[in-house]
C-alpha positions in Angstrom: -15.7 -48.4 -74.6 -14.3 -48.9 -78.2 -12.4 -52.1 -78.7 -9.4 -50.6 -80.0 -9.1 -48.1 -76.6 -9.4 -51.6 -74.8 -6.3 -52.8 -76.8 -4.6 -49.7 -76.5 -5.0 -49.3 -72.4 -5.7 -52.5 -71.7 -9.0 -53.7 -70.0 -7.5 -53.0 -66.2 -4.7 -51.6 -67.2 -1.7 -53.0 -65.9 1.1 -50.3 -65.1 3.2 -50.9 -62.7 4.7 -48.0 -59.9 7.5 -48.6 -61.9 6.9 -47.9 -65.2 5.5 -44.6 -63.2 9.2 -43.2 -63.9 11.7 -43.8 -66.2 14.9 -44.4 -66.3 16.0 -40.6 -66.0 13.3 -40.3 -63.2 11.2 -38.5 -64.7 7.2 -39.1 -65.3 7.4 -41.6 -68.2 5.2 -40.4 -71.1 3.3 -43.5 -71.6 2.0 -43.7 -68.0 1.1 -39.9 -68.0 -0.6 -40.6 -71.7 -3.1 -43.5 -70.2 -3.6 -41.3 -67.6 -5.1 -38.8 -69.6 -6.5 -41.1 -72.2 -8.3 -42.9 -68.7 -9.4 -39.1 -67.1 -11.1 -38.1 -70.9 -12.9 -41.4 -70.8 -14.2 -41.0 -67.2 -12.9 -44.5 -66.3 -12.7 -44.0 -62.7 -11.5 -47.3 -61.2 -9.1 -47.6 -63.9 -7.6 -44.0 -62.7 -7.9 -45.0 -59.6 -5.9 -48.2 -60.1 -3.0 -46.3 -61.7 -2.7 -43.7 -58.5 -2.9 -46.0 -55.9 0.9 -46.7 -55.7 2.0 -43.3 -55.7 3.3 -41.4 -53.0 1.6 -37.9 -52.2 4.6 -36.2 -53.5 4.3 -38.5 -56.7 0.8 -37.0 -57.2 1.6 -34.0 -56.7 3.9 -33.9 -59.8 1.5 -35.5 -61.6 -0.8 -32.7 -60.8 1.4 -29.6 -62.1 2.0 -31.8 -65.4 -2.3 -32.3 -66.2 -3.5 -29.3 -67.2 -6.3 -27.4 -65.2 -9.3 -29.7 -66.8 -7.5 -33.0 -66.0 -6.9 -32.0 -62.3 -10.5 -31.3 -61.8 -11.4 -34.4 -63.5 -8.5 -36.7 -61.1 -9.7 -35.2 -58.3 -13.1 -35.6 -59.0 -12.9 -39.2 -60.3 -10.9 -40.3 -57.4 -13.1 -38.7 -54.8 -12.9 -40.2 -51.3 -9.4 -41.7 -52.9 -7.6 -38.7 -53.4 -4.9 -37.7 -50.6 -5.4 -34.2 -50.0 -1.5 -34.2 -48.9 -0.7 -34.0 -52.5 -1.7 -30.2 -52.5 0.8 -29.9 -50.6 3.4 -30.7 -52.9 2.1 -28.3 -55.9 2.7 -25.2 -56.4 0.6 -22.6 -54.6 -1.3 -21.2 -58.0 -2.2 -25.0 -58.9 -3.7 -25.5 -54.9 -5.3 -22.1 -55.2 -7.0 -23.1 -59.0 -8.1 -26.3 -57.3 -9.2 -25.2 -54.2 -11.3 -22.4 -55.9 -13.2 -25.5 -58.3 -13.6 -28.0 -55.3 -16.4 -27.0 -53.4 -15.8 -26.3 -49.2 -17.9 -29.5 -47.9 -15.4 -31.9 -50.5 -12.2 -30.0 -49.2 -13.5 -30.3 -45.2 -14.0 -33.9 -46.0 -10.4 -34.3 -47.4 -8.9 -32.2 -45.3 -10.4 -34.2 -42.2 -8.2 -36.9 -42.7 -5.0 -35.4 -42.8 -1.8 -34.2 -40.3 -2.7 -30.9 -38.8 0.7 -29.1 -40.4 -0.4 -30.2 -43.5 -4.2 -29.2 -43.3 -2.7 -25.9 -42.5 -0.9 -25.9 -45.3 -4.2 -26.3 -47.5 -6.3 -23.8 -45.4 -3.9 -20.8 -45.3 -4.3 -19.4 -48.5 -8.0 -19.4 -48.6 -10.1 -16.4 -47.9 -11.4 -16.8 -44.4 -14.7 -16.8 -45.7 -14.0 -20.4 -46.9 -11.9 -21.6 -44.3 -14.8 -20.8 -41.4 -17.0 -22.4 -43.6 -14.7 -25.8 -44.0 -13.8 -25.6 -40.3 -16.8 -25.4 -39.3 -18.0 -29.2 -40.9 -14.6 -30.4 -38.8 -14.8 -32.0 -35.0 -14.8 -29.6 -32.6 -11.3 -30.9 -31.3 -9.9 -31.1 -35.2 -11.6 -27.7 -35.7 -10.2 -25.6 -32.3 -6.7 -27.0 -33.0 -6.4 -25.9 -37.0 -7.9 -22.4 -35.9 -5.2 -22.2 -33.5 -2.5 -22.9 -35.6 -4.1 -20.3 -38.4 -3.6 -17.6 -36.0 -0.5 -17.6 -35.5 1.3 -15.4 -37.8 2.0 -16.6 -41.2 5.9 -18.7 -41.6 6.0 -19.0 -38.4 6.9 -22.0 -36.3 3.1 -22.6 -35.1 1.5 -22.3 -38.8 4.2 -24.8 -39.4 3.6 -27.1 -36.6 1.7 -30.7 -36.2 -0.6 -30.7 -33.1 -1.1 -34.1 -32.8 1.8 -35.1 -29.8 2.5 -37.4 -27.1 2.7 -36.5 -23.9 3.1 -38.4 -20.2 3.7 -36.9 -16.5 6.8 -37.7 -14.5 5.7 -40.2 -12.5 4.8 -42.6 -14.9 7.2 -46.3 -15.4 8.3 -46.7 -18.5 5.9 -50.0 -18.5 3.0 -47.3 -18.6 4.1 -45.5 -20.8 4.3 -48.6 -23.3 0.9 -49.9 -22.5 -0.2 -45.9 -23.2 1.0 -46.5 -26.5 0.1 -50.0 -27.5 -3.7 -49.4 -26.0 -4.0 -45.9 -27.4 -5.7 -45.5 -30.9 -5.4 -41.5 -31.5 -1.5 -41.2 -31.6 0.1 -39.7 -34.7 1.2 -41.5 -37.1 4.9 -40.7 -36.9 6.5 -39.4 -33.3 10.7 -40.0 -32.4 9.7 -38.7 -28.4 7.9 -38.8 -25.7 7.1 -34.8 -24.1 7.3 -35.0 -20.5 5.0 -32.5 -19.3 3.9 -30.9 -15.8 -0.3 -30.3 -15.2 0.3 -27.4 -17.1 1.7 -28.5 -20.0 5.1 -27.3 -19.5 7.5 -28.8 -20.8 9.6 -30.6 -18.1 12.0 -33.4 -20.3 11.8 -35.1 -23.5 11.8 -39.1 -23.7 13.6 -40.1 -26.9 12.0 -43.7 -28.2 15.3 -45.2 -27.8 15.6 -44.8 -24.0 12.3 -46.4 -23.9 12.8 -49.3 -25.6 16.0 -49.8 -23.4 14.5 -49.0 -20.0 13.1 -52.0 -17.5 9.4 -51.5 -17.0 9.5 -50.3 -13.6 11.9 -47.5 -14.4 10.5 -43.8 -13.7 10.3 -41.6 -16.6 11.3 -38.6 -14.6 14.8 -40.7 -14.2 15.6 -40.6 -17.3 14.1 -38.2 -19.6 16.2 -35.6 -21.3 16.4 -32.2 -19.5 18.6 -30.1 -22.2 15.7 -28.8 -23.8 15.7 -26.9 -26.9 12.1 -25.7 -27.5 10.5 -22.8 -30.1 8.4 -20.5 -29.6 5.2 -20.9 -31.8 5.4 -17.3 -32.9 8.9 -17.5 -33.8 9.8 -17.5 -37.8 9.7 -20.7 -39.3 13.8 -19.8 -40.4 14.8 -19.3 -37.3 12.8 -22.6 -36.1 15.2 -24.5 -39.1 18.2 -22.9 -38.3 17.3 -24.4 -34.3 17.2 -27.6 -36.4 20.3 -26.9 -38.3 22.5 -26.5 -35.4 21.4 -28.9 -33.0 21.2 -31.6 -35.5 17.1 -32.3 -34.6 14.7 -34.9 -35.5 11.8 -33.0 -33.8 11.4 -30.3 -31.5 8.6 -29.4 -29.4 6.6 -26.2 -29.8 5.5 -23.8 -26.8 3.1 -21.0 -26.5 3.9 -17.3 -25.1 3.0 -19.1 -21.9 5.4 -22.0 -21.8 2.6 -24.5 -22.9 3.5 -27.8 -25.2 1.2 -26.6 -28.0 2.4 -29.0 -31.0 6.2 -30.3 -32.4 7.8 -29.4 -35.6 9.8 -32.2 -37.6 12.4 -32.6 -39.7 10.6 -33.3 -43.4 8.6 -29.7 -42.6 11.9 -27.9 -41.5 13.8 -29.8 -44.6 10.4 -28.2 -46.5 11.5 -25.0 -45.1 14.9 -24.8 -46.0 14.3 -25.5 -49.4 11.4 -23.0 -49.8 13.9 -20.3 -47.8 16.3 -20.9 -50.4 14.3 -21.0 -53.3 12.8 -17.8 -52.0 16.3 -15.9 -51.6 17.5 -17.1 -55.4 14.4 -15.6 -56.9 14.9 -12.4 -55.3 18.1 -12.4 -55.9 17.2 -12.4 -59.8 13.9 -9.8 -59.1 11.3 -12.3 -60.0 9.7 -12.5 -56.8 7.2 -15.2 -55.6 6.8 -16.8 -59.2 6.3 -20.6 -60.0 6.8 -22.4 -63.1 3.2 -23.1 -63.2 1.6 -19.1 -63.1 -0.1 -17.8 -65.7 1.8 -15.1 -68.5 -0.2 -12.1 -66.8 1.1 -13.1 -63.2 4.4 -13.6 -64.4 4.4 -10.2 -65.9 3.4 -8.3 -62.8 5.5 -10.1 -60.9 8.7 -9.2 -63.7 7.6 -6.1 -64.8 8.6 -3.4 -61.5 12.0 -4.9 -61.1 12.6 -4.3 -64.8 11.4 -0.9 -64.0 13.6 -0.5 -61.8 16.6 -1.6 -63.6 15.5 0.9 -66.5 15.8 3.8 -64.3 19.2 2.6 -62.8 19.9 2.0 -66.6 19.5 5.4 -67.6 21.6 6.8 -64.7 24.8 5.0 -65.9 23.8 6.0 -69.3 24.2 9.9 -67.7 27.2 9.4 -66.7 28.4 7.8 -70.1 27.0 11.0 -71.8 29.0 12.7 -69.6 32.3 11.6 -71.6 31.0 12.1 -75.0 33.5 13.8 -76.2 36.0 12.1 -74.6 35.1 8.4 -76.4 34.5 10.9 -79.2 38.5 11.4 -79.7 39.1 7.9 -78.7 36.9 5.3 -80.3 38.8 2.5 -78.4 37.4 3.6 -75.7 33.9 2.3 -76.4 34.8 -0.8 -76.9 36.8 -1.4 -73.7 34.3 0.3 -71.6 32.2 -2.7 -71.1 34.7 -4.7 -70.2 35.5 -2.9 -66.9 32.0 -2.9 -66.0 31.3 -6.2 -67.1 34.3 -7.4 -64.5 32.8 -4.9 -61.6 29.2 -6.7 -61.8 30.7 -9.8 -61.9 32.9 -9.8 -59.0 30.1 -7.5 -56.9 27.8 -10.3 -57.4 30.1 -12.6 -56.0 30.7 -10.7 -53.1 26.8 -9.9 -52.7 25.9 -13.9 -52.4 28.2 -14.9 -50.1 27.1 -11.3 -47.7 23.4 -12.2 -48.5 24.0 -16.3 -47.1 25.9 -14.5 -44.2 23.3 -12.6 -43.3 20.4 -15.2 -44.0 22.5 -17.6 -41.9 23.2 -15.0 -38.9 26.9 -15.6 -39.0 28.5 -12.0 -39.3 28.3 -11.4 -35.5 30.6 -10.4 -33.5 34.3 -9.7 -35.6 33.6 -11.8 -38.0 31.8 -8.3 -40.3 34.9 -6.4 -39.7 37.0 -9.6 -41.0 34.7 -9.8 -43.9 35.0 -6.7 -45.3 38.8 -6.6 -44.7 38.7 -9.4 -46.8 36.5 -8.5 -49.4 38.4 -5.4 -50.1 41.5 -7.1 -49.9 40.4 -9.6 -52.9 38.7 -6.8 -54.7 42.6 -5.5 -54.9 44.4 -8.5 -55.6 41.7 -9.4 -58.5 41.9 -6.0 -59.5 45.8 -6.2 -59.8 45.5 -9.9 -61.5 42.7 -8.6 -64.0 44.1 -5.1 -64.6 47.9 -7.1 -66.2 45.7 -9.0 -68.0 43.7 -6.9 -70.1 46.3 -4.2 -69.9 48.9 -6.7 -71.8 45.6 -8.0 -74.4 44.4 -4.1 -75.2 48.3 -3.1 -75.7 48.8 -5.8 -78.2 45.6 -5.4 -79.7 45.9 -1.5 -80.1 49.7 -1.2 -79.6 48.6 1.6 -77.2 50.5 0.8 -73.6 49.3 3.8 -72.2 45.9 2.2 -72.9 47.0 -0.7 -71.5 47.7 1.3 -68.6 44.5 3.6 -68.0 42.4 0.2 -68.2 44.3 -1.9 -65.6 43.8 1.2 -63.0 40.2 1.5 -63.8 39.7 -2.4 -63.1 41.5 -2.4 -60.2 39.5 0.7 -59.0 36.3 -0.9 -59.9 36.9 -4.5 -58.2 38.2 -2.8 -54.9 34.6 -0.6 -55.2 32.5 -3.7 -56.2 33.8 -5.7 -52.9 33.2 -3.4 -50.7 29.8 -2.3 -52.4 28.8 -6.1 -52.4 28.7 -6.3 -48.7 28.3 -3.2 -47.8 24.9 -2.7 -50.0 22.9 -5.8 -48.2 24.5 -4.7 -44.4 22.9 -1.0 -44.7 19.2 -3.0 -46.5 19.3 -5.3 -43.6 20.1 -2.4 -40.7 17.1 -0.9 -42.3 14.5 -3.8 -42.1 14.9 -4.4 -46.2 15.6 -7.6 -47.6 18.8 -8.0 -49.0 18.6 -10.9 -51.2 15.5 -8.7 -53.1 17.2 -5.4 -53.6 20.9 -6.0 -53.6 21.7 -7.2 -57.0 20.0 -3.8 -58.4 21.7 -1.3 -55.8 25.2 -3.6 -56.3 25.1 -3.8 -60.3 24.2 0.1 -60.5 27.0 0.8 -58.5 29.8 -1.4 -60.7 28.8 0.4 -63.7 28.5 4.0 -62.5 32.3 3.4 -60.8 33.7 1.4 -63.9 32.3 3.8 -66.5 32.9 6.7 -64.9 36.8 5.7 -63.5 37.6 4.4 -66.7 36.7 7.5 -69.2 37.3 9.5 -66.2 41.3 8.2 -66.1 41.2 8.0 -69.8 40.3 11.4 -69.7 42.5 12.7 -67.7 45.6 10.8 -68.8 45.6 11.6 -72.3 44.8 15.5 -72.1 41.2 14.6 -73.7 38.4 17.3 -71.7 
């Protein structure tokens, strides 16, 4: 290398984990510019070096900010170095690009080495093509229990679960039970309890580590094990598994199959994982741009844009019917197209208020029992009371401005009218998409917003209409 590269980088390199981040915490340029300058030069142990430190999650950012070349390269020039549990942490298009250029034996060989959630987490999105050809360089045991887990359906609890447990029978002392575990070599890395378990592998108690650790030796585990269970099914959605999580305030839960059996445990960092991807999921939908990550390419971002645009272009041209519909009616009163918007504006608005907090209610199963029939009492209710608030307001402000009252008048009633019809439309849109098996976090907005502006435009110049002798 040229003596001037060895000034610039220095002959190791010393970089410290952390000068990895600066003071905003975010990837200090410097680091990420050695990086690169060591990944063009093919200076393995130097790139080596500089990863070492960082966590999995670390890399993983570091990933989605090389471009596809340098990934290739960092991957290639760390070889048996590289944590596979970064992919992981990158987006799905970046895992995909990756796992496309790496070739199956180099992926079998990474993924060999890791937690079985998070090997599933790698293998999923392959075709199956590829991922019998990389379980089939695994250990039988590795191989039979990451086939499992790919069989169940996708987000639920068992693609989501680690199969790597501990369990003990009933009749063991607690002084086994230590020895088990201080003699034992192939125990996962992290566990918080002890599965107590019949022949069968049913789950008869759980041991929390705690009550270990505080038990005498001779002490039966069957004595004092935990039997409140709260178990999930493995085919059960992985929501549902993180709502368990939610409400009981878990650590880790144990997974069972349709028979009963103690098939793997779920924890909290994958249900914490979970929550944030539900939620993430729920706000893209919300704004039609579907499954899309920063990190997709301008054509997938398109097709992923383009139908819900398409969408809103037809529901577009409907509320531009109904304008046409008064044509000669903001023909005799110009004023009239300038309010219009207004009232519209304020029914979307407060519709899309109503709509998130229905959606969350929904997502978060808590409109059971009376609490619907309260919430849309509600809702109407403070669709009327904006509507009156709003309505003085804007009645006072297009009086003065026009020194029309009777303006001033027709415009209050039409945004009262159109808040009362935007909170009720705003919860009762997603309820009828949800009784019918559609998702209302991706269709709402567009059924919600079409509705605020059909009712506001058309109970506006409909009142206007009407009031000053206009058809």
């Amino acid at each position: 290398m040229s003596s001037d590269f060895e000034t610039e980088l220095g002959p190791e390199t010393e970089m410290e984990t952390s000068a990895f981040r600066d003071a905003e915490d975010r990837i200090n340029s410097l680091w990420l510019e050695r990086l690169r300058a060591f990944l063009a030069a093919g200076r393995a142990e130097d790139v080596a070096l500089v990863m070492e430190p960082l966590h999995a999650a670390d890399v993983g950012d570091v990933l989605e900010l090389l471009d596809h070349d340098e990934r290739l390269a960092l991957v290639r020039l760390l070889g048996e170095k590289f944590d596979y549990s970064a992919l992981t942490e990158v987006d799905e298009s970046i895992r995909l690009e990756l796992m496309e250029a790496l070739p199956n034996a180099e992926i079998a060989r990474g993924v060999a080495g890791l937690d079985s959630d998070d090997a599933v987490a790698i293998l999923e999105d392959l075709e199956e093509e590829d991922q019998n050809e990389i379980l089939s360089a695994l250990p039988t045991f590795e191989r039979l229990s990451l086939k499992r887990s790919l069989d169940f359906p996708e987000d639920s609890a068992g693609r989501r679960m680690q199969t790597e447990f501990i369990a003990t029978p009933p009749f063991w002392t607690v002084g086994q039970m230590i020895d088990y575990l201080r003699a034992e070599r192939d125990l996962p890395d992290e566990f918080y309890q002890i599965y107590v378990v019949d022949a069968g592998y049913k789950v008869l108690g759980t041991l929390p580590l705690d009550r270990v650790l505080r038990a005498q030796r001779a002490t039966k585990i069957e004595s004092i094990m935990n039997t409140n269970l709260v178990l999930v099914d493995a085919a059960e959605d992985q929501e549902e598994a993180a709502r368990a999580f939610e409400r009981y305030d878990l650590v880790e839960v144990g997974v069972v199959d349709e028979n009963g059996r103690l098939v793997g445990v779920l924890t909290i960092d994958d249900m914490v994982d979970v929550i944030t991807e539900e939620a993430d999921e729920d706000i893209k939908l919300l704004a039609g741009v579907g499954d899309e990550d920063v990190s997709d390419t301008t054509f997938d971002t398109v097709r992923s844009r383009a139908p819900w645009l398409a969408v809103n272009l037809v529901t577009a041209v409907l509320v531009s019917l109904v304008i046409g519909l008064f044509g000669g009616t903001i023909d005799s009163m110009v004023e009239l197209a300038v309010l219009m918007p207004i009232v519209a504006s304020m029914g979307g608005n407060a519709g899309a208020q109503t709509m998130t907090v229905t959606v969350r209610a929904i997502a978060m199963r808590e409109l059971e029992g009376g609490r619907l029939r309260r919430l849309i009492r509600r809702e109407m209710v403070v669709g009327f009371f904006n509507g009156v608030i709003f309505a003085i307001l804007i009645g006072l402000v297009t009086w003065l401005r026009y020194s029309n009252p009777q303006l001033g008048v027709v415009i209050g009633m039409a945004m009262i009218t159109n808040l009362v019809v935007a909170g009720t439309a705003g919860i009762l849109i997603p309820l009828t998409l949800d009784r019918f098996k559609a998702d209302p976090a991706i269709a709402s907005a567009v059924f919600v917003t079409t509705v605020t502006d059909v009712v506001g435009f058309f109970a506006f110049l409909g009142i206007a209409g009407l009031w000053f002798g206009l058809f």
